[in-house]
C-alpha positions as CSV (number, residue, x, y, z in Angstrom):
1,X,-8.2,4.3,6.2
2,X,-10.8,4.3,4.0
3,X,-11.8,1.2,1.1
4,X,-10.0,3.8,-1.7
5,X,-6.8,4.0,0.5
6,X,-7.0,0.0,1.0
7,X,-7.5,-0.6,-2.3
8,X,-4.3,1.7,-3.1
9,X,-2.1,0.2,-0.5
10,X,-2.9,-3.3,-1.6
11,X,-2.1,-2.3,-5.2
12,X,1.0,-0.7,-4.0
13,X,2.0,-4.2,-2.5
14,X,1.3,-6.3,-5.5
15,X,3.9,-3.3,-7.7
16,X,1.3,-1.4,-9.6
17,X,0.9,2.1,-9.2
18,X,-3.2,1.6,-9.8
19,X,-5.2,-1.5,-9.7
20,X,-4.6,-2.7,-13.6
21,X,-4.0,-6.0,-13.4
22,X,-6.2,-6.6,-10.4
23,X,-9.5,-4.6,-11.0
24,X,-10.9,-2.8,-8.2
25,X,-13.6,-4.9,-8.0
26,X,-11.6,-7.9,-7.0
27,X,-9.6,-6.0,-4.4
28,X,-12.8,-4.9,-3.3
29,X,-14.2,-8.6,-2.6
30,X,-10.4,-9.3,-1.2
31,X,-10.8,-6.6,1.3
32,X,-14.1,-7.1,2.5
33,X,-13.1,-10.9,2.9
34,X,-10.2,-9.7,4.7
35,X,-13.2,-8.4,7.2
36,X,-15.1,-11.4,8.0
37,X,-11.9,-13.4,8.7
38,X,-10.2,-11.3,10.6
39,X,-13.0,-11.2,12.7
40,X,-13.6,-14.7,12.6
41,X,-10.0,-15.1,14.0
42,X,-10.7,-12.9,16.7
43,X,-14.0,-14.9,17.9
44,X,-11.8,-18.2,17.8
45,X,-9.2,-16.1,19.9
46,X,-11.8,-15.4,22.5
47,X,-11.9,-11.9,21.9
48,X,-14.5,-10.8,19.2
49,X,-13.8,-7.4,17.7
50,X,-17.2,-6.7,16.7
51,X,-20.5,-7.2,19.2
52,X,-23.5,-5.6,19.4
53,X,-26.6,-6.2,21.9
54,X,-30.0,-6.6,20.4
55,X,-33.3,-7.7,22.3
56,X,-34.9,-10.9,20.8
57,X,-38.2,-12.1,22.0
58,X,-38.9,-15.5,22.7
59,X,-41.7,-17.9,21.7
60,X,-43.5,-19.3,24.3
61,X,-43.0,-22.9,25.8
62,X,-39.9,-23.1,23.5
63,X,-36.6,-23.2,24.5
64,X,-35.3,-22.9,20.9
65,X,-33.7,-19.3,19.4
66,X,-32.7,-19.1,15.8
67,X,-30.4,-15.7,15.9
68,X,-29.6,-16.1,11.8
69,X,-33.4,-15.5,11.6
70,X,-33.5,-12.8,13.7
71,X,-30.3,-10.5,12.9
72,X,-28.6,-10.5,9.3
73,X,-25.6,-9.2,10.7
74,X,-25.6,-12.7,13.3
75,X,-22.4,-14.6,13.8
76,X,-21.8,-16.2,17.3
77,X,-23.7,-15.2,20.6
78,X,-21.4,-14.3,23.2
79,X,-23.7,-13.3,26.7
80,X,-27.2,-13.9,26.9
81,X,-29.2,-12.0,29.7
82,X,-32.8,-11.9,30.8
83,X,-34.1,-9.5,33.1
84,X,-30.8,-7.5,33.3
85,X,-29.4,-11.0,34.7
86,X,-27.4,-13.0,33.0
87,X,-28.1,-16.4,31.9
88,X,-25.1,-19.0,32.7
89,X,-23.7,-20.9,29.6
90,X,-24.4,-24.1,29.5
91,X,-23.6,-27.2,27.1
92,X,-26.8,-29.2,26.0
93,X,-24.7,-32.4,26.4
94,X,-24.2,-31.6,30.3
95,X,-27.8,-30.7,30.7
96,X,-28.9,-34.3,28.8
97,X,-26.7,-36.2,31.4
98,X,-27.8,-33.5,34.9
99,X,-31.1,-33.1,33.4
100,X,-32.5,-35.5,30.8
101,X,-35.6,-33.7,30.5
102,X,-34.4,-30.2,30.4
103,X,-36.3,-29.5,26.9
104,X,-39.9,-29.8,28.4
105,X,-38.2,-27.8,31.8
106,X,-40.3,-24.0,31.9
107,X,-39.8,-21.4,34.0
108,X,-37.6,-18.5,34.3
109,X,-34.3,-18.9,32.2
110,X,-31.0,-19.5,33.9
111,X,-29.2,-20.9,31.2
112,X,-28.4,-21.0,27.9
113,X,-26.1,-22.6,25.0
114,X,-25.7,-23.6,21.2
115,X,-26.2,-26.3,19.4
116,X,-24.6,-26.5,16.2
117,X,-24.3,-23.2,14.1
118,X,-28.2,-23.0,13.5
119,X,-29.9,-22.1,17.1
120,X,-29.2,-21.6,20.3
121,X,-31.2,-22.8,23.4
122,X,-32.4,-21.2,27.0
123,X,-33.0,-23.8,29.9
124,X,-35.8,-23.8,31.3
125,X,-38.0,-22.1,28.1
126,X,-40.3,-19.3,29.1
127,X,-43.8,-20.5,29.6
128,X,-44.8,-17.0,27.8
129,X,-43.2,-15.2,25.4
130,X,-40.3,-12.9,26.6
131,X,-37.4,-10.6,26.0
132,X,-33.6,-12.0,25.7
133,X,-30.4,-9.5,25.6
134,X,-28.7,-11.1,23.0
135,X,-24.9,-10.1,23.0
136,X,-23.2,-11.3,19.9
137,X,-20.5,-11.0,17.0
138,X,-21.7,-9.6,14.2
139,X,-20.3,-9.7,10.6
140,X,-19.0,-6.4,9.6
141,X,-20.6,-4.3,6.6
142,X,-19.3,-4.7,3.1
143,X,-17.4,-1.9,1.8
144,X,-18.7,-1.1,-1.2
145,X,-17.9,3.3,-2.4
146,X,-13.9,4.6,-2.1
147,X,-15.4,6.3,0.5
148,X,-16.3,4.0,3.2
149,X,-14.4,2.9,6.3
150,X,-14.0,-0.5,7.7
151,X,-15.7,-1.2,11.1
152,X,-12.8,-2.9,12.4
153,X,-10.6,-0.5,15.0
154,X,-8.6,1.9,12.7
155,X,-5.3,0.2,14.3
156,X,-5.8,-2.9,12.3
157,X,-6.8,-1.5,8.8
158,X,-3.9,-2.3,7.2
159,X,-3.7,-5.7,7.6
160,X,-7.0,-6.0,5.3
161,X,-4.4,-4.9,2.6
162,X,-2.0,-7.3,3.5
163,X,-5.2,-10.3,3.4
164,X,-5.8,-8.9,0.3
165,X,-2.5,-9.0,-1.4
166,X,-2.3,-12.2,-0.3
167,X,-5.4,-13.6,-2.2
168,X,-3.9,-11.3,-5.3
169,X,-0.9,-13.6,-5.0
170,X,-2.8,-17.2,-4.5
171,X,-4.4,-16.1,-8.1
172,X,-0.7,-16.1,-9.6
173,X,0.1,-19.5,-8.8
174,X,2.6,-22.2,-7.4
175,X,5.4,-19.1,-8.0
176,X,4.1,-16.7,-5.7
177,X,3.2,-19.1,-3.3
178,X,5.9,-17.7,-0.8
179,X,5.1,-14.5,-1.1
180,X,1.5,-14.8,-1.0
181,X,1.8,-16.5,2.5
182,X,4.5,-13.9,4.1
183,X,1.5,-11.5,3.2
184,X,-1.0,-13.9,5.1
185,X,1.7,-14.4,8.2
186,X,1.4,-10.7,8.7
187,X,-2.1,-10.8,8.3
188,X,-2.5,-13.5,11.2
189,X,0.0,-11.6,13.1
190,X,-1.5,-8.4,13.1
191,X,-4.9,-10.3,13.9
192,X,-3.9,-11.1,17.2
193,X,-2.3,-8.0,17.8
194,X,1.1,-8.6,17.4
């Protein structure tokens, strides 16, 4: 399905033959909403719909990586590998109590971890600089012409109209309240493959 066939469906669901009362552009913003979260479910699930691999390079003697800095498209890393082996995951909390001095640690990386949402780490931190296989989940691109197709599997396009006819219906109010959640319901439910 296509962003002109979402944007019909989803007008479809809210009883208008065309978007009128809803303007395209606002079904637009719905859909490609309908995106990110549904691929944000799938991450907290376990099972991110969308990864890619991209080599980052490191700097030396740190054992910092800042992935939003690196990649626009950056959500969550999922494997990390150096050398075609890969790193083991590790929390920074449970190398601070094995290791209290992990973050001056160099050498060749055998683990890694994030901190936060801003960086990620890599224990112990390359004493030159070096290349990281970076498997992550990445945000999905904005639709933006009728002609463009969501990069979610083609299985699960139509729940983007049913996330999007939901946020049609929060806009109405405390009367289609119910109605705008059986819309979101689906929308979870679909997410998870149900």
């Amino acid at each position: 399905m296509n962003l002109g066939e979402l944007r019909t469906n989803t007008s479809r669901r809210l009883g208008e033959a065309t978007a009128t009362f809803y303007d395209s552009a606002a079904l637009t913003n719905w859909i490609n909403q309908g995106q990110i979260e549904l691929c944000l479910l799938r991450l907290a699930m376990g099972a991110p719909l969308l990864e890619k691999r991209a080599t980052i390079t490191t700097t030396a003697n740190d054992w910092r990586i800042y992935p939003h800095a690196l990649l626009s498209d950056f959500v969550w890393p999922t494997r990390l590998s150096h050398n075609s082996r890969k790193l083991d995951r590790a929390a920074d909390r449970a190398l601070d109590r094995a290791m209290p001095n992990w973050r001056g640690q160099f050498g060749e990386p055998r683990n890694w971890g994030i901190v936060g949402a801003n960086f990620m780490f890599i224990n112990p931190a390359p004493r030159n600089a070096t290349n990281l296989t970076l498997v992550y989940a990445y945000s999905p691109v904005a639709l933006s012409a009728d002609s463009d197709v969501p990069e979610v599997p083609v299985e699960l396009h139509w729940i983007l109209s049913e996330y999007a006819t939901y946020m049609a219906l929060l806009k109405e109010g405390e009367a289609k309240l119910g109605a705008a959640l059986a819309h979101y319901e689906r929308f979870l439910g679909g997410s998870s493959g149900k």
